[in-house]
N, C-alpha and C positions, 0 to 999 in steps of 0.2 A: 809338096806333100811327101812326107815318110810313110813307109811301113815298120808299124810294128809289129813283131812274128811271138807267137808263143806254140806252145804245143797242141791249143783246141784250133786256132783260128787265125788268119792276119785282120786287123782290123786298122784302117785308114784313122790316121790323127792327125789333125792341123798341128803345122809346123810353130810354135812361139815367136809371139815376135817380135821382131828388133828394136833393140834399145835405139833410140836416135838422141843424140850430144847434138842442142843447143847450140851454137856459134857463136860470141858474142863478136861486133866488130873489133876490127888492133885496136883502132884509134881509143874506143872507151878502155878495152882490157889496159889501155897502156895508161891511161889518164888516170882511171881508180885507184889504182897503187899511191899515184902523186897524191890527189887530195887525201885521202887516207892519209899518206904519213906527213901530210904539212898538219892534219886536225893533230895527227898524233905528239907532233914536233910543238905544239901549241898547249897541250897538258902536261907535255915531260918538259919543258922548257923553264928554266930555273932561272935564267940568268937576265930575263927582262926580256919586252921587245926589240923587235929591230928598229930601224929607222922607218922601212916602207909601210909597217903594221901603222905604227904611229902617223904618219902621213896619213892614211886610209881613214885613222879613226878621228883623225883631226878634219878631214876633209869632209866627214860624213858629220861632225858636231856639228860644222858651222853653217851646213845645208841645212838641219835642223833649227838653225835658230834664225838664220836668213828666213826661213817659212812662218816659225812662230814668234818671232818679237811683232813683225806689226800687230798682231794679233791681241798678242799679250799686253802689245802698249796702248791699242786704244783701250782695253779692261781695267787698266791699270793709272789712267792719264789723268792727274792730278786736275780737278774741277776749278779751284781757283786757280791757277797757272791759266788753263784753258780759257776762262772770263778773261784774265788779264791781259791775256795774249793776242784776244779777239775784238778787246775793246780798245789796245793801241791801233790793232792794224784799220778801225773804225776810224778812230779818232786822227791818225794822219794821213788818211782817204779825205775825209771832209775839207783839211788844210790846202791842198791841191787844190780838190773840185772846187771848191771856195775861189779860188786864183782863176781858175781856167773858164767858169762859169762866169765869173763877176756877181754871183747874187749870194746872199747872206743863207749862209744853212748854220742850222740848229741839231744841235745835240740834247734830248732830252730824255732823262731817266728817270722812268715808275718806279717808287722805291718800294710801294707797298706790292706791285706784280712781280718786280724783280725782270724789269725790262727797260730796253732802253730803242729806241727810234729815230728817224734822219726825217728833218722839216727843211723847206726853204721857205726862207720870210723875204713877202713880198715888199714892193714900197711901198705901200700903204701898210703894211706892218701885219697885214694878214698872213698865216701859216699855208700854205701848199704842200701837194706831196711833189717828190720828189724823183728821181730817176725809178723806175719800176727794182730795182738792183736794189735801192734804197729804201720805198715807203713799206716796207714789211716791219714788225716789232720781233726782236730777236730778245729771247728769254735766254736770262743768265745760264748756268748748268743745273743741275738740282745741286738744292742743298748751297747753293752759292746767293748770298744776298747783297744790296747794295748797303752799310752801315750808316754811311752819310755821305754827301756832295756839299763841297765850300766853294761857295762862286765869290765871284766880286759885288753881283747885285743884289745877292738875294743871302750870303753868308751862310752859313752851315743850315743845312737841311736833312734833318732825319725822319720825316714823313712827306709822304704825296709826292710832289714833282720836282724837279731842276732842273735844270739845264744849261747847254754852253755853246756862245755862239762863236760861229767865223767867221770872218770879214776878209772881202775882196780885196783891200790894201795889204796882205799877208799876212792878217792880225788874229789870235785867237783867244779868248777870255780864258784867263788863268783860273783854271780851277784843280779845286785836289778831290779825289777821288778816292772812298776806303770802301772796300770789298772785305766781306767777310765769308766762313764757311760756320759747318755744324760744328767742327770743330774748334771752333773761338780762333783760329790763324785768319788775320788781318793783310791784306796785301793794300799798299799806296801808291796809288796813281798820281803823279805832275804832268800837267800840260803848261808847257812852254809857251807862253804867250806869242812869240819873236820868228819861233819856226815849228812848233806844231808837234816838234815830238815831247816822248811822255818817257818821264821818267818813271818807274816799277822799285818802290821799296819792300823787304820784306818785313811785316809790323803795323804798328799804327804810330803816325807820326801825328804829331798836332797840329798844326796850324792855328795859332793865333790872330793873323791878320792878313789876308788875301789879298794883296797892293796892285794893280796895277801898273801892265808897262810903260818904260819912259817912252 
């Protein structure tokens, strides 16, 4: 407390008070300046990046795309590719199991549902289901249909049913297979009679005469 004196009276007046200065720590006071002139070194900067800029931005693109390509490819995954992809890996599953089972499985394809299924035929020629893995009906993709199946017994088929069997002696009935989409692109299927794989053309191939192996 001061006094203040005039000529009537003293009269008592609180003292004003003290400005008090904030503190910042060294450590930020010392840092702020840095980032400040690296942003600023970053807008006056004429002459290109450096090498570690480029690194940083390179290293952060490719985490971005690492995250979003799976994403973007199953959105974007081609439906016939996808049929044809899934109906090899069907079709040289059965060639195996076929060997390792000893009993005849069937391949057969709805053309009108756009499905295809795993049968094993019995000795007496009866159909059975099959490994639980297998007696399910797997539908093509949308939009992907079957155009036609050429077997050896039954020759080109573009309605109802076909099918293709395997044989325990390593043997598989030659058939060709054309998948189609909405888009009129044709994809063709070979089955190798001898060893079970399949050939994948892009097109539509004809087949004239479906022979059987020597």
């Amino acid at each position: 407390m001061r006094l203040l004196q005039n000529p009537i009276c003293f009269v008592l007046a609180p003292r004003p008070p003290r400005r008090t200065r904030h503190r910042t720590p060294a450590s930020s006071s010392r840092l702020r300046p840095r980032i400040w002139s690296f942003f600023i070194s970053l807008r006056t900067k004429g002459h290109g990046f450096t090498f570690l800029e480029i690194v940083v931005v390179l290293f952060i693109l490719g985490l971005l795309l690492l995250l979003i390509y799976p994403k973007f490819q199953s959105l974007t995954e081609d439906g016939l590719q996808t049929a044809s992809r899934h109906l090899v890996g069907v079709i040289q599953y059965l060639y195996h199991e076929t060997i390792a089972t000893r009993k005849i499985h069937r391949l057969s394809y709805d053309l009108k549902a756009s499905e295809y299924r795993v049968s094993v035929v019995n000795s007496n020629g009866e159909l059975a289901s099959p490994a639980p893995l297998l007696e399910r009906r797997v539908s093509l993709p949308r939009g992907v249909t079957f155009q036609d199946v050429v077997t050896l017994h039954q020759g080109k088929v573009t309605e109802g049913e076909a099918y293709t069997q395997f044989f325990p002696v390593g043997l598989a009935e030659k058939t060709v297979i054309h998948l189609a989409d909405r888009g009129k692109r044709v994809f063709t299927l070979e089955i190798n009679p001898l060893t079970g794989r399949v050939k994948v053309y892009e097109g539509y191939i004809e087949v004239k005469e479906v022979v059987s192996s020597e």
